[in-house]
N, C-alpha and C positions, 0 to 999 in steps of 0.2 A: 433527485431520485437516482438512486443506481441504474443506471441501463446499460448493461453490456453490448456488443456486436458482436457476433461471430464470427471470426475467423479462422480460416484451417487448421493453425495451430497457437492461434492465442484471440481471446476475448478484450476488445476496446472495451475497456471501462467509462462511460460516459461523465468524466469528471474535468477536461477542458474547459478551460478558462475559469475554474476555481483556485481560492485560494485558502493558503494552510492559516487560522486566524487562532489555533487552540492547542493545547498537550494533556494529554495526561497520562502520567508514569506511575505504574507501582513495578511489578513482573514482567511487564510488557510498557509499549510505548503508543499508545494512541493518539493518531493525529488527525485533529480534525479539521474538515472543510466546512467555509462560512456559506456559498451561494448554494450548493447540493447537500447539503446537509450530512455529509459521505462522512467515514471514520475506516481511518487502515488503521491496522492495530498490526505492530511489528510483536511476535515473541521470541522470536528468534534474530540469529545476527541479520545485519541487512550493512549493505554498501553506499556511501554516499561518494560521487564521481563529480569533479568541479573542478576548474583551474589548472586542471594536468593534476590534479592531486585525488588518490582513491583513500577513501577513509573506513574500516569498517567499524562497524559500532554495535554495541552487546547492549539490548534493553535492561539488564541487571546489572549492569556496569554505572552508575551513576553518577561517579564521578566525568569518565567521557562525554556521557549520553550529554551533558552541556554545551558541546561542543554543535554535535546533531541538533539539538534546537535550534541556535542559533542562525546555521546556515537555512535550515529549514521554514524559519520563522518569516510567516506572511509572501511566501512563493507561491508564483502565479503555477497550477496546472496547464503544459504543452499539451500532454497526452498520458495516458495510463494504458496499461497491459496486464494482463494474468495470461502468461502462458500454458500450453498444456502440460509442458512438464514440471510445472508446479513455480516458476521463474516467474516474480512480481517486476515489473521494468516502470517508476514513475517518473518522465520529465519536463523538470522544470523549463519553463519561459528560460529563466535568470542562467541557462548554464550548467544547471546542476540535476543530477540523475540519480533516484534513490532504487535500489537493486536488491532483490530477498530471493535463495534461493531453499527449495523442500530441503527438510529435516529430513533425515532418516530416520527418527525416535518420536518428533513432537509436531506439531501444526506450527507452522512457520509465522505464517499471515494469515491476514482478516479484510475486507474491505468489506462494511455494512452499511445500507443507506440506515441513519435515525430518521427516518420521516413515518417510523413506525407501519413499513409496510411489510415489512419482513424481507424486501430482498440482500440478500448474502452472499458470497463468494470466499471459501476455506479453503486455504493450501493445505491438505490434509497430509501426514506422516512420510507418505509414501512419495508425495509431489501431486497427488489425482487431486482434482479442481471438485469439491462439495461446493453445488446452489440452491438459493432456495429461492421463491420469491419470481418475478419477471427474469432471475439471472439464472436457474435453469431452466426458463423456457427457451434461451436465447440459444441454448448450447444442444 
């Protein structure tokens, strides 16, 4: 289940010690967790940071986006963030840190529990943090 924490200026996402076990890409990049049943869904660019090496990577870009799975694939959750200016910060156990920041036109990210409770978390256009569910009551 999604449960954020509150913090002064960014929200723990409660997805620690899950792992990334799923994809799926059309327009965006949804990746899912197996223990929390959680789904971020990238639509905009996001940064993968690993090895001294920073990669960015465009969900519409498909031929890249191959690369982003890979590293991605089956990595344990250290910790997750939504900040309040709109900055997604997810990292990995293994070394590696996936990074999303506001759109000025579009909704960036997404982080939705599927356990069909409705709790949400939208990086909406401007960078302002939209929840629904347990995750705005946290905020």
């Amino acid at each position: 289940m999604l449960t954020p924490t509150d913090r002064d200026d960014h929200l723990e996402i409660g997805i620690g010690g899950d792992q990334v076990f799923q994809f799926r890409v059309d327009n965006s990049l949804q990746i899912f967790f197996g223990r929390t049943g959680t789904i971020i869904q990238m639509e905009g660019p996001f940064v993968l940071q690993g090895g001294g090496i920073t990669t960015e990577f465009d969900p519409s870009d498909l031929e890249s986006l191959g690369l982003a799975l890979k590293q991605l694939f089956m990595k344990t959750v250290a910790s997750a963030k939504a900040y309040t200016s709109g900055r997604l910060e997810v990292v990995f156990e293994e070394s590696l840190e996936l990074q999303a920041e506001p759109d000025p036109q579009w909704e960036s990210w997404h982080v939705v529990s599927s356990q069909h409770d409705g709790h949400a978390i939208h990086c909406m256009s401007d960078g302002e943090l939209a929840m629904w569910g347990s995750a705005s009551e946290a905020h």
